[in-house]
C-alpha positions in Angstrom: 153.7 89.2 107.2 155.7 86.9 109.5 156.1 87.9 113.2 159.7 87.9 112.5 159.6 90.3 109.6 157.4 92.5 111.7 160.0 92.0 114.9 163.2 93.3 112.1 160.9 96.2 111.0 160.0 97.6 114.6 163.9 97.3 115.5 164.8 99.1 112.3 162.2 101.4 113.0 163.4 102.4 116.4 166.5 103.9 114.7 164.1 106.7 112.6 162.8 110.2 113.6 160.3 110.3 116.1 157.4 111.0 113.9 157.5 107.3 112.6 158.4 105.6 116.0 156.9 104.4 118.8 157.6 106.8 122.3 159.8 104.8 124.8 156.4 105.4 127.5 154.6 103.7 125.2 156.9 100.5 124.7 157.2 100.8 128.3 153.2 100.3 129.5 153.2 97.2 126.4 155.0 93.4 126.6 156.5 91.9 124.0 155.4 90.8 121.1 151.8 92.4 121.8 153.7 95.5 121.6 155.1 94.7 118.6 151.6 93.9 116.9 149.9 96.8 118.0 152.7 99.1 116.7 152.3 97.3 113.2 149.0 97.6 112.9 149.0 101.2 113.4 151.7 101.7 111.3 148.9 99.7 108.0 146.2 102.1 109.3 148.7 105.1 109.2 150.2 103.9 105.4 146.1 103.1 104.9 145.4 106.9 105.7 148.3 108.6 103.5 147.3 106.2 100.2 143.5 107.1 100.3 144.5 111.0 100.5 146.5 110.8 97.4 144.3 108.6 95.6 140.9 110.2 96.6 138.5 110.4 93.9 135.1 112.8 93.4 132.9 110.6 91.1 132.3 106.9 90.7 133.0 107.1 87.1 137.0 107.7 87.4 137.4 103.8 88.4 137.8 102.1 84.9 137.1 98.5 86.4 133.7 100.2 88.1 130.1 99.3 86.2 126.4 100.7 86.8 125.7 97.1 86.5 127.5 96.4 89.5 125.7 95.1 92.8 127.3 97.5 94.5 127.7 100.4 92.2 124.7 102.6 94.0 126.1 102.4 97.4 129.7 102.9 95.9 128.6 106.2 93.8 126.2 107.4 97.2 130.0 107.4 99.0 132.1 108.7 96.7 129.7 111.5 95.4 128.0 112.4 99.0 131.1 112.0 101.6 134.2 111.4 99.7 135.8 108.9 101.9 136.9 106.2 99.1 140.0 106.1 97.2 141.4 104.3 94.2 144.4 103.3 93.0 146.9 105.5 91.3 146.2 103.5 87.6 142.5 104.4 88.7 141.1 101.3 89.3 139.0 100.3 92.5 139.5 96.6 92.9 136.5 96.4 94.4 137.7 92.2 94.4 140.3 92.8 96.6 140.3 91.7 100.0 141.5 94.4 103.1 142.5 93.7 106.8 139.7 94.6 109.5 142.1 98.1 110.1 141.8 99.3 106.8 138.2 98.9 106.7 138.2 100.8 110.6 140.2 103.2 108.6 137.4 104.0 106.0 134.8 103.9 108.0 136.6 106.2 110.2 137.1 108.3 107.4 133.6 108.3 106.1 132.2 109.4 109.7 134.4 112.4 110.1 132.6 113.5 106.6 129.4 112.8 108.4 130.4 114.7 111.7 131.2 117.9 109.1 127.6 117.5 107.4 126.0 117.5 110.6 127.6 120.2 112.0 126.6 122.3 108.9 122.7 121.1 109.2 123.3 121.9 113.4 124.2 125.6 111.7 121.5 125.8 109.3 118.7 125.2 112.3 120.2 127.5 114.6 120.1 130.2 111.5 116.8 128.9 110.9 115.2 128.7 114.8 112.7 130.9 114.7 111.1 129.8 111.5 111.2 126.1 112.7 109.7 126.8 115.9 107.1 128.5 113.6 106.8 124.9 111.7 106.7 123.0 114.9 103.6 125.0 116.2 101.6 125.0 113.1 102.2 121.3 113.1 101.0 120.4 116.6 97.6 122.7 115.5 97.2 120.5 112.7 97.4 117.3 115.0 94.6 118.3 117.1 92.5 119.6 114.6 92.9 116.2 113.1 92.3 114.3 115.8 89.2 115.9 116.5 87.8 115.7 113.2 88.7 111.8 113.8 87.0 112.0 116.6 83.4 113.4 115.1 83.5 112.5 111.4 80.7 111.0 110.0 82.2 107.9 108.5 85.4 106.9 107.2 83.8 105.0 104.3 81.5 107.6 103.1 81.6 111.0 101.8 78.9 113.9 101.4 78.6 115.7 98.0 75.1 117.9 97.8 74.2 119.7 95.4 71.4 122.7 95.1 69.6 124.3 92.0 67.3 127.6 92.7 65.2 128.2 89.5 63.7 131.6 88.4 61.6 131.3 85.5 58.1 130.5 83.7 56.8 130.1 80.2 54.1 132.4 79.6 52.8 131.4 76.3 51.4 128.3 77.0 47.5 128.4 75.7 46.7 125.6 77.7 47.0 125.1 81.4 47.0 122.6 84.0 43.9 122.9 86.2 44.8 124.8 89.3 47.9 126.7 87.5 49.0 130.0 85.8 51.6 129.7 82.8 51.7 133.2 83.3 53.2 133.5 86.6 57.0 133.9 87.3 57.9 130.5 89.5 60.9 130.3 91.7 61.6 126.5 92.8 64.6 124.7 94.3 65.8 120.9 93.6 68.4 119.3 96.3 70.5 116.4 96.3 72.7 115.0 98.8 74.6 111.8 97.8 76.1 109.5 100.7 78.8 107.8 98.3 80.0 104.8 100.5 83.4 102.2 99.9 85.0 99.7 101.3 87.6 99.1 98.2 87.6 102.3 96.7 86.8 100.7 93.5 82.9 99.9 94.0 80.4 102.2 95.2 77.4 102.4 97.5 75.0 105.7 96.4 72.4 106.2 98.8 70.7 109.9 97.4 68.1 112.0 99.3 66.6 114.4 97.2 64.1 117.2 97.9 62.0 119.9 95.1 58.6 121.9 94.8 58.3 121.6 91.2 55.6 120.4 89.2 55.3 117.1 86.9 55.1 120.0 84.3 56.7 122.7 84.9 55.7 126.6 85.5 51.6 125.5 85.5 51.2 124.2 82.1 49.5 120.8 80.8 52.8 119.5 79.1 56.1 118.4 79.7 58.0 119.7 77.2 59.6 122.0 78.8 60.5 119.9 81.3 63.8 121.0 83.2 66.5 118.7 84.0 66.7 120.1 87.8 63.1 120.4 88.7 62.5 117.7 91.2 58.5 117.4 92.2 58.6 115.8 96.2 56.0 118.3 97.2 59.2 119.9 99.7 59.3 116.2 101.1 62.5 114.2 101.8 63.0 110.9 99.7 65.3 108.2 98.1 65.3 108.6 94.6 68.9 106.7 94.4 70.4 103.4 96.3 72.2 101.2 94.6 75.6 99.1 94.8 78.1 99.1 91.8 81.9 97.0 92.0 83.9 95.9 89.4 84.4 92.2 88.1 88.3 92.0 86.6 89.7 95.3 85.1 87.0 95.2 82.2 83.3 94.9 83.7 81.3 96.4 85.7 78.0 95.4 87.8 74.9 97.2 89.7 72.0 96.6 91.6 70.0 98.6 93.7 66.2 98.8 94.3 66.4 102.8 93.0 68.6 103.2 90.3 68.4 104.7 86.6 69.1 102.9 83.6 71.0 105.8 81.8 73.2 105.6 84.5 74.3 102.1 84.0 75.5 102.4 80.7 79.0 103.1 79.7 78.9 106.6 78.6 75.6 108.7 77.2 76.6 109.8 73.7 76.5 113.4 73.7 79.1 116.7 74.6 75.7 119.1 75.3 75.6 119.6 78.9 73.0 122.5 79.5 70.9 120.8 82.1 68.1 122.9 81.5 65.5 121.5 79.4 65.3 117.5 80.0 64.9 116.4 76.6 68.6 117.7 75.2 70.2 116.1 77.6 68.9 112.3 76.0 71.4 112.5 73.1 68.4 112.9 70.2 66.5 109.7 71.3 64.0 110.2 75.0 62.8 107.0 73.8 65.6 104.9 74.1 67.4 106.7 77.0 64.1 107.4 78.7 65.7 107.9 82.6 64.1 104.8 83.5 64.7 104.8 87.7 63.4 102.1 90.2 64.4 98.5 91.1 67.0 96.9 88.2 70.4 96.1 87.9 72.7 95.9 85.2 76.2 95.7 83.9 78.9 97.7 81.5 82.4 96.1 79.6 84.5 98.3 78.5 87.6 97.3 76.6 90.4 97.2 78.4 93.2 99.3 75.6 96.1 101.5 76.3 95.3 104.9 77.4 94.4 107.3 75.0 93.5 104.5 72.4 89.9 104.2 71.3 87.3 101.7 72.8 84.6 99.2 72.0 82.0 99.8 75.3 79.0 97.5 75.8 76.1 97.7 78.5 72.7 96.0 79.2 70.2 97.0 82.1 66.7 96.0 83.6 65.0 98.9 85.2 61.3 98.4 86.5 60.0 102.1 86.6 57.7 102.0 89.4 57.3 106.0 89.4 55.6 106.1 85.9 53.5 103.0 86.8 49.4 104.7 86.6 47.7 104.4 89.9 49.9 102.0 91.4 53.4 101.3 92.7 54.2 98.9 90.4 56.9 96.7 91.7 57.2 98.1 94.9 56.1 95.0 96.5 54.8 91.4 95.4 51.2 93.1 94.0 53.5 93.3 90.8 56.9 91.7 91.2 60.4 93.0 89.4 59.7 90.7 86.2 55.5 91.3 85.4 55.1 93.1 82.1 52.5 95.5 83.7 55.2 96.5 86.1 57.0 99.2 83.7 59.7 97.5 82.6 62.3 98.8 80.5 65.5 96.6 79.3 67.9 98.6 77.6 71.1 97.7 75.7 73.9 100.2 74.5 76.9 99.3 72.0 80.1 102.2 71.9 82.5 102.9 70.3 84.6 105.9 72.4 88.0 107.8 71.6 89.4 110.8 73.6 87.5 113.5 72.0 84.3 111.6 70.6 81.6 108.7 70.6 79.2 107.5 68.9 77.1 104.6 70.2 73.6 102.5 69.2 71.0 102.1 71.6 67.7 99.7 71.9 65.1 99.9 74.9 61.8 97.7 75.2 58.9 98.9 77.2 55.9 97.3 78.5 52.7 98.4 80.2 54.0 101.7 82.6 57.3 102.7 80.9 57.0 105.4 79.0 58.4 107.9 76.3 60.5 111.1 78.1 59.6 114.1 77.4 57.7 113.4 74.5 55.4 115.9 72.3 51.9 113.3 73.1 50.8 110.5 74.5 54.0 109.6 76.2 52.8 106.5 78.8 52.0 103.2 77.7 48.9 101.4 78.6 47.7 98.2 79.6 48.8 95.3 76.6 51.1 98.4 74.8 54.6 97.8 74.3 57.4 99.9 72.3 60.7 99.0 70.5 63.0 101.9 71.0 66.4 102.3 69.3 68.7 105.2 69.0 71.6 106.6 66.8 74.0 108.9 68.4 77.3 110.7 68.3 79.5 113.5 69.4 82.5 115.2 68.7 84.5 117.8 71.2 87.7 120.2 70.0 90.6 119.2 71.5 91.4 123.0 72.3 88.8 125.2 73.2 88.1 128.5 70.6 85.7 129.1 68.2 85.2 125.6 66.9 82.1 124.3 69.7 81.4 120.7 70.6 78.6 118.5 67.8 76.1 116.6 69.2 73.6 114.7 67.2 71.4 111.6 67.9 68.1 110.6 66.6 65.5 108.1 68.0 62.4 105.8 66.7 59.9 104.5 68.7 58.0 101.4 67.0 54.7 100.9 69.5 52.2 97.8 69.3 49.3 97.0 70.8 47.7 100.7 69.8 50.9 102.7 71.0 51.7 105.3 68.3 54.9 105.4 66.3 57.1 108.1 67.0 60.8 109.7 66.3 63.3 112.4 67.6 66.3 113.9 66.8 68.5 116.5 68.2 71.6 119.0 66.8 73.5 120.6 69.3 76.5 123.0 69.4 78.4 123.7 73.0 81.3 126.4 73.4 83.5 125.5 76.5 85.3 128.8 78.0 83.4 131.1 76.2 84.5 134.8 76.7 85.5 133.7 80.0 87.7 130.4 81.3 85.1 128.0 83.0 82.0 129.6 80.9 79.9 127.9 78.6 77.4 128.6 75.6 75.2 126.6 73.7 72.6 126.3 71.7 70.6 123.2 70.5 67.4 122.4 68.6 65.4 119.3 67.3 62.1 117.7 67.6 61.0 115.6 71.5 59.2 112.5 70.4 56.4 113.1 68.2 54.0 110.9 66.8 55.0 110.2 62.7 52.2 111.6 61.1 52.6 113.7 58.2 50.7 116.9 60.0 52.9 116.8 63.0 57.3 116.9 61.6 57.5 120.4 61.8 57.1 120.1 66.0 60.5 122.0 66.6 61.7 122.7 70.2 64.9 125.4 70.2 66.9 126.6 73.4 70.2 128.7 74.0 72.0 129.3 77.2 75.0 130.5 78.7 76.6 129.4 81.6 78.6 131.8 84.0 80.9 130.6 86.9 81.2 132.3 89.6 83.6 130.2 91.5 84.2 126.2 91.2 81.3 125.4 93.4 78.5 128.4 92.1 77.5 128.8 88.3 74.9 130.9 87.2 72.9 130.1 84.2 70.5 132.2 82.0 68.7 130.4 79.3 65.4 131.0 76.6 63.6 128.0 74.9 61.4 127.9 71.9 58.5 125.0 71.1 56.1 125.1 68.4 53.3 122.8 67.7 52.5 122.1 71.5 51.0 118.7 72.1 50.7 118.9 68.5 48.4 121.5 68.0 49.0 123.9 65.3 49.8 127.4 66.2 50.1 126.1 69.8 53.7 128.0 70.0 55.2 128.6 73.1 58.4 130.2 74.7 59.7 130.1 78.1 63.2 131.4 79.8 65.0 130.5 83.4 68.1 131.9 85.8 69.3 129.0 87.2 71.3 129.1 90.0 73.7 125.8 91.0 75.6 125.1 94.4 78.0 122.4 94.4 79.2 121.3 98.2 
């Protein structure tokens, strides 16, 4: 618009009702054509004002010429939806292409911050309604701050945490006929087994164990001259403190994973142990059918696991190798505990296992070989179980398991077997175990189960009817205390016929 077009309007204008004309004070304090302009301009934000309240919309989707694929669309929809300070055009469009004069954008925005002013005021309401409770807020947060800053101030680490656990176990097995010299099968036992695990990282992805670990069992448990009865919690320190874990596991890419550590176990650096029976009372039901092959090898070895990288939920392919020197079943010696016997001397108990899986979300089934030398030995096993000096043993195992997607009467099915092939004058041997496991039974977070099968026994004729039997049930108390009753069966002792035995526990678990 021309300055003389705006001059014609302003005198035209002068002859109109006051509401649409300038006050003759007002001409008075401005000069000439600056007068002129001003009263124009307020005259575009005035017609600016009237147009956008008759053409105010309530949602973005009443302009037909606005997209969701539009740059602006979000920002559009956050001010039409949330303040309501934008206006179309009567044939509802928005021309959002359309150019507009610096007023007419002072205009919306002045529009849009009287919306705000009303939203504030309502939230300045809602806290004085609210004032009490707030203050409430306010001081519970301020606690929190300290207490935080003080627990800051004296953690332990930031890169480590504590997790300990604590088993106290009532029990015995009086029918043992034969003894260990010095003991009483007869006897009712009460012993403890304590772990504390200093899990360390840097990347949250690998992982620095160091474990202390603490227990006044015996080798063989509840003063017999066998271990099988062995329990899974029955550490045998003598009430001393030691490191029975350190070792350093990290991931290479999103598929493999590597460990090292100068005490670690080799059942614990394979992909996954192939069984759903998780009594942890006796040892030997925990080795998914085959102590041979998944013997709990622990001392200086390292190791590595791949697992297939698939969508989630879809079945895997899993495979693992490890080197474990056992220096704790080495005889008279501490085999590779220093350069006497190094990591990689056959007489220093070495065991090298490997592992192929194959795991989906409710089952696995995987095949295992280990190979022993001079000081590894056979877990858990129903004779001889150590080898000797020019021994060795080719171990392999055959396991799988199955769990019920909903729990009910249906249990968990475990069932692995194992075959031990010795030379140099170590005995042939096989297992094999069948095991049924009822998750919340008769109570959510309970568990039942009973399992049976034969430990390692040599394959003579005169000794496969060895059997071993146990049943427990598991009660918790809370998430961090379970209470578990359980009664095993073993006939054939050592192989020796009649040489039954029975045995029962309470075992009491602390998790912290």
């Amino acid at each position: 618009m021309t300055l003389s077009k705006k001059l014609l309007l302003a005198l035209a204008g002068t002859s109109l009702a006051a509401p649409l004309a300038a006050s003759a004070n007002e001409m008075a304090s401005l000069n000439g054509a600056a007068a002129i302009n001003e009263y124009m301009q307020q005259q575009d934000v005035d017609r600016f004002r009237a147009w956008e309240a008759k053409n105010q919309v309530t949602s973005v989707t009443q302009f037909i010429d606005v997209q969701p694929t539009d740059w602006a669309y979000q920002a559009l929809t956050n001010l039409v939806e949330k303040y309501g300070c934008v206006a179309g055009y009567p044939n509802g469009t928005y021309k959002g292409g359309n150019a507009m004069t610096r007023y007419e954008a002072a205009a919306l925005l002045n529009a849009c911050l009287d919306r705000v002013t009303e939203v504030t005021d309502e939230l300045q309401r809602l806290m004085d309604e609210f004032k009490a409770e707030l203050a409430t807020l306010t001081g519970r947060v301020s606690g929190l701050e300290k207490k935080v800053g003080k627990l800051e101030a004296q953690q332990f680490s930031t890169t480590t945490k504590l997790k300990g656990e604590v088993n106290m176990v009532l029990g015995g097995a009086p029918g043992f006929d034969t003894v260990r010299k010095g003991g009483d099968a007869s006897k009712t036992a009460f012993n403890y087994d304590l772990r504390l695990n200093f899990d360390t990282s840097w990347t949250g992805k690998d992982l620095l164990r160091t474990r202390l670990r603490s227990g006044n069992f015996q080798s063989n448990p509840f003063g017999s001259s066998s271990s099988i009865f062995k329990l899974d919690k029955a550490e045998d320190t003598a009430d001393t403190v030691t490191i029975d874990r350190l070792y350093y596991t990290f991931p290479v890419g999103k598929e493999i994973k590597l460990t090292a550590g100068a005490q670690v176990r080799n059942t614990e650096m394979i992909a996954f142990l192939p069984t759903a029976y998780k009594s942890e009372i006796l040892d030997v039901f925990g080795l998914a059918g085959a102590p041979g092959t998944y013997n709990k090898a622990t001392g200086q070895g390292f190791g590595f696991v791949w697992k297939q990288d698939v969508e989630k939920g879809n079945p895997y392919l899993t495979f693992s190798a490890n080197y474990v020197v056992s220096s704790e079943e080495c005889n008279d010696r501490q085999c590779g505990a220093d350069s006497a016997a190094g990591v990689f001397d056959s007489g220093s108990g070495i065991n090298a296992l490997a592992q192929l899986g194959y795991r989906g979300k409710n089952w696995g089934a995987a095949l295992g070989y280990r190979y022993g030398t001079e000081g590894s030995r056979i877990r858990d096993g129903n004779f001889g179980n150590t080898l000797t000096a020019g021994e060795t043993v080719n171990s392999v195992a055959i396991s799988a398991f199955w769990q019920p997607l909903e729990t009910g009467i249906i249990p968990s099915i475990s069932l692995g077997y194992g075959y031990n092939g010795g030379k140099g004058g170590f005995e042939d041997s096989n297992s094999w175990t069948v095991a049924f496991q009822w998750d919340d039974a008769f109570a959510k977070g309970n568990v039942a189960g009973f399992a049976f099968g034969q430990p390692a026994v040599a394959t003579g004729d005169n000794e496969l009817d060895a059997f071993l039997y146990e049943i427990f049930y598991r009660f918790r108390v809370t998430d961090n205390i379970s209470i578990t009753p359980a009664f095993f069966y073993g006939t054939k002792i050592r192989s020796n016929d009649g040489n039954d035995s029975w045995g029962g526990v309470i075992q009491t678990k602390f998790l912290f």
